[in-house]
N, C-alpha and C positions, 0 to 999 in steps of 0.2 A: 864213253871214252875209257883206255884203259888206264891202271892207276901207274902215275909216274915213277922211271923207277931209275930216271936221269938226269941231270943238272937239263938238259934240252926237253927234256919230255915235261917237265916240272914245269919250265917257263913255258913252252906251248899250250900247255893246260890252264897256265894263269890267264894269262895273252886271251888264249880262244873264248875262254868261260867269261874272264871280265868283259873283253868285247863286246858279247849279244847281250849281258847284262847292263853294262853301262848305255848301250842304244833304249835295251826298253828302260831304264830309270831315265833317261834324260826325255823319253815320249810322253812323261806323263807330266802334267801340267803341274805347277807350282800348288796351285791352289786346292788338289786335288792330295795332293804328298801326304797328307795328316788324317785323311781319312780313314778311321779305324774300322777296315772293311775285309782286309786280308785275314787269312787264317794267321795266327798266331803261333811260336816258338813252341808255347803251350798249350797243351790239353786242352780244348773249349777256351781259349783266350781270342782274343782278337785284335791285329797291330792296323798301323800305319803301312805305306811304304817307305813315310820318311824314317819307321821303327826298324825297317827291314833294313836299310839303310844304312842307319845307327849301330846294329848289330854285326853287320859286314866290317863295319868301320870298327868296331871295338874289339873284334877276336884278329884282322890285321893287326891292330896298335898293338895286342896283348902278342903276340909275335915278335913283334920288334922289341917289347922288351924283356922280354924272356931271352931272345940273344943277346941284347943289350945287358944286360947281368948274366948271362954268361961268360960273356967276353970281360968283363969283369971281375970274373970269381967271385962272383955275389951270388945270394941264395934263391933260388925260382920260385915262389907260392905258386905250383900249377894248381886249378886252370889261373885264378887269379887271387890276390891276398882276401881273406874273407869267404873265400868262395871254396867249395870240393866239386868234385865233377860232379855228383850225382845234385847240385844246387845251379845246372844250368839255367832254368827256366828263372829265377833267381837272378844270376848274371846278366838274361838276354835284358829284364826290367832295370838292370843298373846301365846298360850299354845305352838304351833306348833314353832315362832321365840326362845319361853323360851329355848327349848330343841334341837335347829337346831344344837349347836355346838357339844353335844354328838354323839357319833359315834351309830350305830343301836345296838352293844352289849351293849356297854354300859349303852342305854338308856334302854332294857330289863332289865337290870342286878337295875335300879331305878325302875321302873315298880313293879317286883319284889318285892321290900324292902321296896316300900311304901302300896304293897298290906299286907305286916309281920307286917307292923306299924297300918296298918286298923283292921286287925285282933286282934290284941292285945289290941288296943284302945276298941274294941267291946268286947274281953274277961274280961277288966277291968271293964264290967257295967252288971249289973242285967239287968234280961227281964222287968222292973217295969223303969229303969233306960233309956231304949232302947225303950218300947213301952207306957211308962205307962201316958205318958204325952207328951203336945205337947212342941217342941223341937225351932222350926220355923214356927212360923206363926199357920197355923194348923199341923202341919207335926212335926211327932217326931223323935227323933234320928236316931232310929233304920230305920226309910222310910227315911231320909235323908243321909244317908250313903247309904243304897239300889240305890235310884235314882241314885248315885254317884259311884255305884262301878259294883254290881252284872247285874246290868238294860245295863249300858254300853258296860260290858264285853262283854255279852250276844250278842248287838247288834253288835258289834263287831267283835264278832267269825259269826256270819252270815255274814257280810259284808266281811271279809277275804276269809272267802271260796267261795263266787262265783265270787271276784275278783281272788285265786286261779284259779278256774275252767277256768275263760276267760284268763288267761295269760299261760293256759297250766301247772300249777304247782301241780296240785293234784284234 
């Protein structure tokens, strides 16, 4: 898919990429969610999918409120307070403990409601508001939500399904 480069093309990316993501995370059994069996964020690491999960769910929230103290004339620690971009692998292990105590519905069922809160954050802005200037750095709203939502999912539902395939699930 190409990269989004309009308030509609933004939301059709979210839309399409959660979509086949959310089908295969809700295929996979509960009981199976916590198995540290997937490739990992990092280098020779090894996650969950309820970590994979977790990690989805923490770079949306970290979305919201980075416009959430925007909108407030509050100051952004990107990517997040403690953290520099080159300490992602770092981040993804803070994202994964945030969300260990949720149960794997549960954690879908936040997933979910933070992708309703992305969506609507993005419905509330003009394409001029989303692309028409830079947001971060050089990067404007609408690539900065992208990076964060639709880019992940995506990679995501790839990494689900040939972890599916190897564990015999689909």
């Amino acid at each position: 898919m190409a990269i989004p480069q309009s308030k509609a093309e933004l939301l059709t990316a979210i839309t399409d990429n959660y979509g086949k993501l959310a089908a295969d995370l809700a295929s996979i059994p509960a009981d199976r969610a916590r198995e540290a069996t997937l490739e990992g964020h990092s280098t020779g690491t090894q996650m969950s999918v309820h970590d994979l999960a977790a990690y989805l769910l923490g770079w949306g929230e970290l979305v919201c409120k980075w416009h959430a103290k925007r909108l407030a004339n509050a100051p952004v620690d990107f990517p997040e307070t403690g953290f520099k971009w080159n300490e992602l692998g770092r981040l993804a292990q803070k994202f994964y403990a945030d969300y260990a105590s949720l149960t794997y519905p549960e954690l879908l069922g936040r997933l979910e409601r933070n992708r309703a809160e992305i969506v609507a954050l993005i419905d509330a802005h003009s394409d001029a508001e989303l692309y028409g200037e830079p947001w971060y750095e050089k990067w404007t709203l609408g690539r900065m939500i992208q990076f964060n939502t639709a880019s992940p999912y995506a990679n995501a539902h790839s990494r689900l399904r040939k972890w599916k395939k190897q564990q015999g699930l689909g």
